[in-house]
Biotite code that builds the C-alpha atoms (Angstrom):
import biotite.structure as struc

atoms = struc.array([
    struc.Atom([-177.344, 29.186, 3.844], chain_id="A", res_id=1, res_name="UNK", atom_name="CA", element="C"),
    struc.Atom([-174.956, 26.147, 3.204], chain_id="A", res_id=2, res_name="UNK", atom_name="CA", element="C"),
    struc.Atom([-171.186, 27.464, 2.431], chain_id="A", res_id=3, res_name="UNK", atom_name="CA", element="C"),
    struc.Atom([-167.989, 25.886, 2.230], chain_id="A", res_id=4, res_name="UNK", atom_name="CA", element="C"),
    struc.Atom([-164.621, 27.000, 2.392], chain_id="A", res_id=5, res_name="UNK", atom_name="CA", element="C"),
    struc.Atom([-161.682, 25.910, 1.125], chain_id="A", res_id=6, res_name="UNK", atom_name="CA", element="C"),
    struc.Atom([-158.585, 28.060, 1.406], chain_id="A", res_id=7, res_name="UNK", atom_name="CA", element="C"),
    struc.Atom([-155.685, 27.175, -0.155], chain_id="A", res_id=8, res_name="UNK", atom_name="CA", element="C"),
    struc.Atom([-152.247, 28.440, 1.159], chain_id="A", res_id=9, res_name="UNK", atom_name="CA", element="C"),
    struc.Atom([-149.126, 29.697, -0.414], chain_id="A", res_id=10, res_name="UNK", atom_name="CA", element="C"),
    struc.Atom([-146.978, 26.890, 1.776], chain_id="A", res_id=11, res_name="UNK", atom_name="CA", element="C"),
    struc.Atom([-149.290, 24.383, -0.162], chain_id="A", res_id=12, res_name="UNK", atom_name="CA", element="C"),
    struc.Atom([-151.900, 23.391, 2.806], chain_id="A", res_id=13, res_name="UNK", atom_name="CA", element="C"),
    struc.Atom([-155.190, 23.975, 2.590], chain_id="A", res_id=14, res_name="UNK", atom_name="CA", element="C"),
    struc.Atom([-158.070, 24.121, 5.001], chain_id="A", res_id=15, res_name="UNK", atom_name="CA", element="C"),
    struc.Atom([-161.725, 22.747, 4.425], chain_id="A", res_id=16, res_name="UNK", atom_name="CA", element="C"),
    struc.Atom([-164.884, 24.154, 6.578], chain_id="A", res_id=17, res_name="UNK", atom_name="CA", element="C"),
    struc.Atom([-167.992, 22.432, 5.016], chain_id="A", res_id=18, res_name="UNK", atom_name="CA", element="C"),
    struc.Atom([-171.399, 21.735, 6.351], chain_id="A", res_id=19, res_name="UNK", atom_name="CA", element="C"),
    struc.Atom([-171.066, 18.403, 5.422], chain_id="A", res_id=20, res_name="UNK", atom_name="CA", element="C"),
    struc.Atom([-168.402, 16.986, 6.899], chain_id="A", res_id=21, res_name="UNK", atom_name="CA", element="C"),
    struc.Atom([-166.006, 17.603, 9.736], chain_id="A", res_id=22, res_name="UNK", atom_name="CA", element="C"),
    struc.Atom([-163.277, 20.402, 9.442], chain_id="A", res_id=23, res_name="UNK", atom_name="CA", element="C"),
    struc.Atom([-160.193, 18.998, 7.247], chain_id="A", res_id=24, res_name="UNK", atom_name="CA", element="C"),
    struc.Atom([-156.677, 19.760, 6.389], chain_id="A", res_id=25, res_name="UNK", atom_name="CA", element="C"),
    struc.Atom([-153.749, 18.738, 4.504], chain_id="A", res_id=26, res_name="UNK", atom_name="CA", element="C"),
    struc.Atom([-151.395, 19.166, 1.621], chain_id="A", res_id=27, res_name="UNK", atom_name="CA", element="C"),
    struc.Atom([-152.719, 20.305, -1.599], chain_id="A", res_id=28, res_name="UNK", atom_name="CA", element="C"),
    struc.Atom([-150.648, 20.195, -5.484], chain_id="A", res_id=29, res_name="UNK", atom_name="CA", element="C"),
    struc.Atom([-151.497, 22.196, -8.610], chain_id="A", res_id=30, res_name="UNK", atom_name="CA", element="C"),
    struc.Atom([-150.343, 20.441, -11.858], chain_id="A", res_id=31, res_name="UNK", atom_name="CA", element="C"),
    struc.Atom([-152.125, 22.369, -14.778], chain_id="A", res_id=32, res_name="UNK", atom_name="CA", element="C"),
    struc.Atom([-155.740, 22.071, -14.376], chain_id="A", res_id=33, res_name="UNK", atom_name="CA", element="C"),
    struc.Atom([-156.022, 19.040, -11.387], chain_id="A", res_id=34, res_name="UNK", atom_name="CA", element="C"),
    struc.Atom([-155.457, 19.834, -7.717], chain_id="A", res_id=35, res_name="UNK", atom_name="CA", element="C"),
    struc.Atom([-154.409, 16.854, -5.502], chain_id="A", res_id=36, res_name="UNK", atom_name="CA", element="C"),
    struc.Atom([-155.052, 17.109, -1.843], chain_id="A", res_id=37, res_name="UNK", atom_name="CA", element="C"),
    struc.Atom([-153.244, 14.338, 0.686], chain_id="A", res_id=38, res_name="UNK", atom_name="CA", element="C"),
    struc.Atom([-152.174, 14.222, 3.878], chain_id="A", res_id=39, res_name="UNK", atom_name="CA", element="C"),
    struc.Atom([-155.741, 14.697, 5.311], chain_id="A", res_id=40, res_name="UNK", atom_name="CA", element="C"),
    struc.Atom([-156.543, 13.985, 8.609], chain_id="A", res_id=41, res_name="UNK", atom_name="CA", element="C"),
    struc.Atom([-159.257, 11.296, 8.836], chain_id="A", res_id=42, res_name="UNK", atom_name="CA", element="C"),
    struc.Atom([-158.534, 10.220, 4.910], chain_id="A", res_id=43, res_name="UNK", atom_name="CA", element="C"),
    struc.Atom([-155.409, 7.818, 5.822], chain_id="A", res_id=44, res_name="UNK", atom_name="CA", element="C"),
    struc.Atom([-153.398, 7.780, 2.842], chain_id="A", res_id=45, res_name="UNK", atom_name="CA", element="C"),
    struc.Atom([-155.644, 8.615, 0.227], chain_id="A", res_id=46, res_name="UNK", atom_name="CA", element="C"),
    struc.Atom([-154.955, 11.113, -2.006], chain_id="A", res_id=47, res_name="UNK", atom_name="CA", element="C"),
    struc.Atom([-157.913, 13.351, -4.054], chain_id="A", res_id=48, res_name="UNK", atom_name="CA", element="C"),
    struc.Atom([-157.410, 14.365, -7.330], chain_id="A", res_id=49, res_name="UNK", atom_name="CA", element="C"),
    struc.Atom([-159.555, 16.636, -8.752], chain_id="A", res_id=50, res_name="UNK", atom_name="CA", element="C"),
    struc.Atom([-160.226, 18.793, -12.326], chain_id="A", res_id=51, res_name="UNK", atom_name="CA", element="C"),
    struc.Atom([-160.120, 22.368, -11.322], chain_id="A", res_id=52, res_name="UNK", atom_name="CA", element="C"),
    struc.Atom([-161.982, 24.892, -13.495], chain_id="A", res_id=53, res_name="UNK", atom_name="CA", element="C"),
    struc.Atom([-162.500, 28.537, -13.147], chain_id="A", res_id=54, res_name="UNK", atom_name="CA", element="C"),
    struc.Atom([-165.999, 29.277, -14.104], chain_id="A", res_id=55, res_name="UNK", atom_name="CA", element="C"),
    struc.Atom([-168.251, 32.112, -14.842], chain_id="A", res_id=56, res_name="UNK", atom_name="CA", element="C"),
    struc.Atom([-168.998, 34.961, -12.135], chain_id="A", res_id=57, res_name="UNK", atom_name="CA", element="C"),
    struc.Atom([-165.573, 33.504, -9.434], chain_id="A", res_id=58, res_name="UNK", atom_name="CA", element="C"),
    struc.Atom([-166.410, 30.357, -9.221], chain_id="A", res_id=59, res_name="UNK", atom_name="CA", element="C"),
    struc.Atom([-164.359, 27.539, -9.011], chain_id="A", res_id=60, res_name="UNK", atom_name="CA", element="C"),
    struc.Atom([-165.851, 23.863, -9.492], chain_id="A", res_id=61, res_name="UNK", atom_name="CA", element="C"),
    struc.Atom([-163.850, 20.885, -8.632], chain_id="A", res_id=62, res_name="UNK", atom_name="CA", element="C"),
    struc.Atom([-165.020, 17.899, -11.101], chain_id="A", res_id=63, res_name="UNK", atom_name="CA", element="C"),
    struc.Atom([-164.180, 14.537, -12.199], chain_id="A", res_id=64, res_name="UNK", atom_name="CA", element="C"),
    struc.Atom([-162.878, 13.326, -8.620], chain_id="A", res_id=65, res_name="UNK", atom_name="CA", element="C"),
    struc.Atom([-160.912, 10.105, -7.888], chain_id="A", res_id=66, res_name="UNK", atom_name="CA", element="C"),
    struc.Atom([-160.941, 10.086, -4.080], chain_id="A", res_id=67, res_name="UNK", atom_name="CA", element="C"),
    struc.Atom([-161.472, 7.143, -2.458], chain_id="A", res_id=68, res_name="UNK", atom_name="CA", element="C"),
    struc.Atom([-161.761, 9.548, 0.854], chain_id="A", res_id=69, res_name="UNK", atom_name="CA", element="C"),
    struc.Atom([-165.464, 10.088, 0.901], chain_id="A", res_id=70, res_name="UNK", atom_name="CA", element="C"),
    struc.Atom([-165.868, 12.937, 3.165], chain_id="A", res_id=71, res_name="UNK", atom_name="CA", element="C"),
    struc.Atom([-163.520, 14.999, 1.440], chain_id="A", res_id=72, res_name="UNK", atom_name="CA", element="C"),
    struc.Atom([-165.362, 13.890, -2.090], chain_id="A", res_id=73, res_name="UNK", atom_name="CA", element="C"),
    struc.Atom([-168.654, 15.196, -0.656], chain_id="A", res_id=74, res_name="UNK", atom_name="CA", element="C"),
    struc.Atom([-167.048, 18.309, 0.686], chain_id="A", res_id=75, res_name="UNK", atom_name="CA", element="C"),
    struc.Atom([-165.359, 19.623, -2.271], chain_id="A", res_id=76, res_name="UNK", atom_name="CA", element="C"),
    struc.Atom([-168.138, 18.671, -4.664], chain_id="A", res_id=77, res_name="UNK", atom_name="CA", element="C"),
    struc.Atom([-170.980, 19.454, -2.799], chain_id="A", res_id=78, res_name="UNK", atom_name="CA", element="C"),
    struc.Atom([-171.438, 22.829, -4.155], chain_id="A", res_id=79, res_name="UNK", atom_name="CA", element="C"),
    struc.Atom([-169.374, 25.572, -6.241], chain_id="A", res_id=80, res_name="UNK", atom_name="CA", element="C"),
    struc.Atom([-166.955, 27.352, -4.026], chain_id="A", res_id=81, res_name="UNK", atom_name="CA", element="C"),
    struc.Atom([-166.645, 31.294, -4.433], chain_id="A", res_id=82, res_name="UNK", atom_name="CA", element="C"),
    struc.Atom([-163.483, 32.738, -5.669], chain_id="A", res_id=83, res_name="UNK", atom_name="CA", element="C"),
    struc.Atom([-162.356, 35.302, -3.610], chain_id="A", res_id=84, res_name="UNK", atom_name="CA", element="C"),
    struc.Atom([-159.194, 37.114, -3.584], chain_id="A", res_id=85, res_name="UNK", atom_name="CA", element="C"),
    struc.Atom([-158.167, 38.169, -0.215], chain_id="A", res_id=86, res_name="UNK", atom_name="CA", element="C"),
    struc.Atom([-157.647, 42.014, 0.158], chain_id="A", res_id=87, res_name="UNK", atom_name="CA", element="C"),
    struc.Atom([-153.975, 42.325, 2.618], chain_id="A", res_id=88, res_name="UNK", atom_name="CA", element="C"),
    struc.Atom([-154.028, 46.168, 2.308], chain_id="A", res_id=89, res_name="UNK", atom_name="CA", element="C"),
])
């Protein structure tokens, strides 16, 4: 089975685990519905800009890219990532 994960923190970084591409990190900005991730390692100073949507049974699909960074495009696009809402109890 072929996951990714992205998890996005409440400081604003976010962490990328995908089976296509190498581990990432960086900065990530919500501004209605596009998310902008920068500062990621192995990206130089490209920035990502996505459309962030909220679909159907948790899932969240990232569309309509401008990201010059290629690995990052592939990992964030390659399939729909699961909501999930992380239980702290």
């Amino acid at each position: 089975m072929r996951q990714n994960t992205l998890e996005l923190r409440k400081t604003g970084s976010y962490a990328l685990i995908s089976p296509v591409a190498n581990a990432m990190g960086g900065s990530f900005v919500l501004d209605a519905d596009h998310i902008t991730f920068s500062d990621t390692k192995g990206c130089g100073s490209a920035d990502g800009v996505y459309r962030i949507q909220v679909s159907p049974k948790n899932k969240i699909l990232l569309t309509e890219p401008d990201d010059a960074c290629a690995p990052r495009r592939r990992a964030l696009t390659s399939d729909p990532l699961v909501y999930a809402q992380p239980d702290f109890s």
